[in-house]
N, C-alpha and C positions, 0 to 999 in steps of 0.2 A: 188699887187705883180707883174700882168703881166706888161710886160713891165722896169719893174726895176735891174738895171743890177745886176750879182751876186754879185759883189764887191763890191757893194752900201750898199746891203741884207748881206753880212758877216759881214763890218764896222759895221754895225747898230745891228746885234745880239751879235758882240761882248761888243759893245758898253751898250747894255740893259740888259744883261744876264754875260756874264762873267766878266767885271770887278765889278762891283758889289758883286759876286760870291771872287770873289780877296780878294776886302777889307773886306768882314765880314768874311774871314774865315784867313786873316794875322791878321784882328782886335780880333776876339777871341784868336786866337793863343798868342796872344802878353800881350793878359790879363790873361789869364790861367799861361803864363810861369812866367809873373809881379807878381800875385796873389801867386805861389806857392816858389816863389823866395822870400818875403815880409812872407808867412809863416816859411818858413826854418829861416830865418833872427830871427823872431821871439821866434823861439823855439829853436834856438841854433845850429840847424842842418846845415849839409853842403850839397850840391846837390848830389845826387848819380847821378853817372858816368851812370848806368844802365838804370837809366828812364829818363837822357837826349839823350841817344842812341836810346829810343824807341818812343819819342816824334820828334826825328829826321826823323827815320824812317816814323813816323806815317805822318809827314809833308809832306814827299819825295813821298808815295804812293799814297795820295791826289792830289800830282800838279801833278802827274802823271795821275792819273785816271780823272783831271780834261780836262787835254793835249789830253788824248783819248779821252775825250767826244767832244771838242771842234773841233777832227779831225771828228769824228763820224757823226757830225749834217752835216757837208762838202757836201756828198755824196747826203742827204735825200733834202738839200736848192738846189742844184743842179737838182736832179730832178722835184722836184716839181717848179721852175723855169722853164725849156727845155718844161711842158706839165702840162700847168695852168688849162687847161679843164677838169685834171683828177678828180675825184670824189671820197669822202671816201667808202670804202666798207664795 
């Protein structure tokens, strides 16, 4: 890591950890909603209004809290960049 520039280290975490993180959780999302859309079809039912609002929701709070982590790790690849000699404690 010493010596590697940050921008290099960000590409490459986002690269290994967050889109990855993307696809299996658009990929579940998209077979949950396929799956339960494929039951309703089934059973006659029509989507309620109320649990596509909360699966909306549930989605929204996610890329959000994934958005903070993604700003989160920023600060900690930064330092531990600036002062490679430091050691765990």
């Amino acid at each position: 890591m010493s010596g590697t520039p940050l921008r290099v280290l960000g590409r490459a975490r986002v690269r290994e950890t967050v889109l990855p993180l993307v696809v299996l959780a658009g990929g579940t999302t998209a077979t949950g909603v396929f799956g339960a859309y494929q039951l309703n079809r089934a059973a006659g039912a029509t989507v309620n209004s109320s649990g596509a609002f909360q699966l909306a929701v549930c989605v929204t709070i996610g890329a959000l809290a994934r958005l903070a982590a993604i700003s989160g790790g920023r600060p900690l690849l930064r330092r531990v960049t600036a002062n490679p000699a430091q050691t765990a404690d």
